[in-house]
Structure formats: C-alpha cells, structure tokens
N, C-alpha and C positions, 0 to 999 in steps of 0.2 A: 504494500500500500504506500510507496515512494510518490506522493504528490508532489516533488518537486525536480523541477529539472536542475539539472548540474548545472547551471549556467545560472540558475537561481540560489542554488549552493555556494556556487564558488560567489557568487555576489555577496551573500551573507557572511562566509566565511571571512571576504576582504573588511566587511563592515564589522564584524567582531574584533579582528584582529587591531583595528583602526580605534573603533570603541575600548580597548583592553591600553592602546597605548595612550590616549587621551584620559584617560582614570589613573592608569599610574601617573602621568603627568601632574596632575589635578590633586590625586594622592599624598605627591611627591611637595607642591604648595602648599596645602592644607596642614602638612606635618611642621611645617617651619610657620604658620601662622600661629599653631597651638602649643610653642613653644610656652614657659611658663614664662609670668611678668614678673622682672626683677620688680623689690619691693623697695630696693634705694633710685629706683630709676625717677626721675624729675619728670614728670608730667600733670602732675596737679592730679588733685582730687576727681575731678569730675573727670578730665582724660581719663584718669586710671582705671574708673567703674565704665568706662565704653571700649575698654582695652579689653577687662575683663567678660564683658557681656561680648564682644565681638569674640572673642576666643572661645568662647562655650557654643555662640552657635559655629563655628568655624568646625568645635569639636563635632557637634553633630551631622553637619555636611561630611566632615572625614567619616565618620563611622558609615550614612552611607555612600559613600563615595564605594568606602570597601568592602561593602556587604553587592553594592551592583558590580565591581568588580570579582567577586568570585560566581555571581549569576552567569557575566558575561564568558567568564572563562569555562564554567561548565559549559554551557550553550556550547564553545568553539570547540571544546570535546565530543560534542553528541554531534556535530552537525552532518558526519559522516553515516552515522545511523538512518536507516528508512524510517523509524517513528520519528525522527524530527522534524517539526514542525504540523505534528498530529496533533490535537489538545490532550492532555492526558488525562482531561474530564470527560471529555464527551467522545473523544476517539478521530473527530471531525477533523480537517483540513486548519490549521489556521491560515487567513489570508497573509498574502505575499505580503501586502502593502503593511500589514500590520508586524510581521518580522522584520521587514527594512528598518521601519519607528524603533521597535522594541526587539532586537534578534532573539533577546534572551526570554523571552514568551515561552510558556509553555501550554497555556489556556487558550482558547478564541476567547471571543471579546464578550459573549455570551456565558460562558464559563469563569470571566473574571469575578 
C-alpha cells in the first residue's frame, strides 16, 4: 500500500533533511540564548526581569525546538518504509501537500 511515489519521497526526504539542519541550527541559538544571567552583570533592575523572562520563554522554544527535532528525524528514518505517510489512525493516505507542511505527520488531518 506505497501511496507515494519516489519522486514524492525523495522530495520529502530533501525537506527533512533541510528541516533536521535548520532545528539544529535554531537549537544551536537557543542554547546560547538560555545561557544563565550573571547576577553582577549591570543592566538595571527592570533589564534584568526581561532578560530573565526572555530566557524562560527562549527555554521553552528550545525544548520544542528538540522534541520537533527528534519527530523530524524519526520521520527521515521511516521514510523509506511503504506505511509512510499512511495515518497510523485510520490507515488512510495522508495528503502530499500536508507532509510537504509537516513531513513528520503521522495522522491525516482528520485523525489529528
């Protein structure tokens, strides 16, 4: 039940691999964003609590940052498989246009 042509594959395949170095990239900022804030560093009061608040949500984007980068990298392991891009709810077909968006889908959009 291979719904997808190789030509559809290898498209997703490049768009994973392309996704997978754009997250480590992104990854790779996020770690030196949530560095800790020296506590003798001269920024005033009010800086200091938007350094801090900026760092906690910075912390949260890394966290997913790395949870969508091991999605994506399973995905780039399965892609060779014939159930890829089957829903693994309902068994159906995901559409193309919806794996381009999201490779690392596993659902139709119905099954989300």
């Amino acid at each position: 039940m291979d719904q997808l042509s190789a030509e559809q594959r290898e498209t997703l395949r490049a768009l994973l691999t392309a996704k997978i170095d754009e997250l480590r990239t992104d990854i790779a900022s996020l770690e030196e964003a949530v560095k800790p804030i020296a506590p003798d560093c001269a920024i005033g009061r009010l800086s200091r609590m938007e350094a801090i608040n900026s760092k906690s949500v910075n912390e949260e984007l890394l966290r997913g940052a790395r949870r969508r980068l091991q999605l994506v990298e399973r995905a780039l392991q399965r892609a060779d498989h014939p159930q890829f891009g089957l829903c693994t709810r309902c068994g159906r077909p995901i559409p193309f246009g919806r794996l381009e968006i999201m490779p690392e889908s596993t659902r139709c959009a119905g099954c989300t």
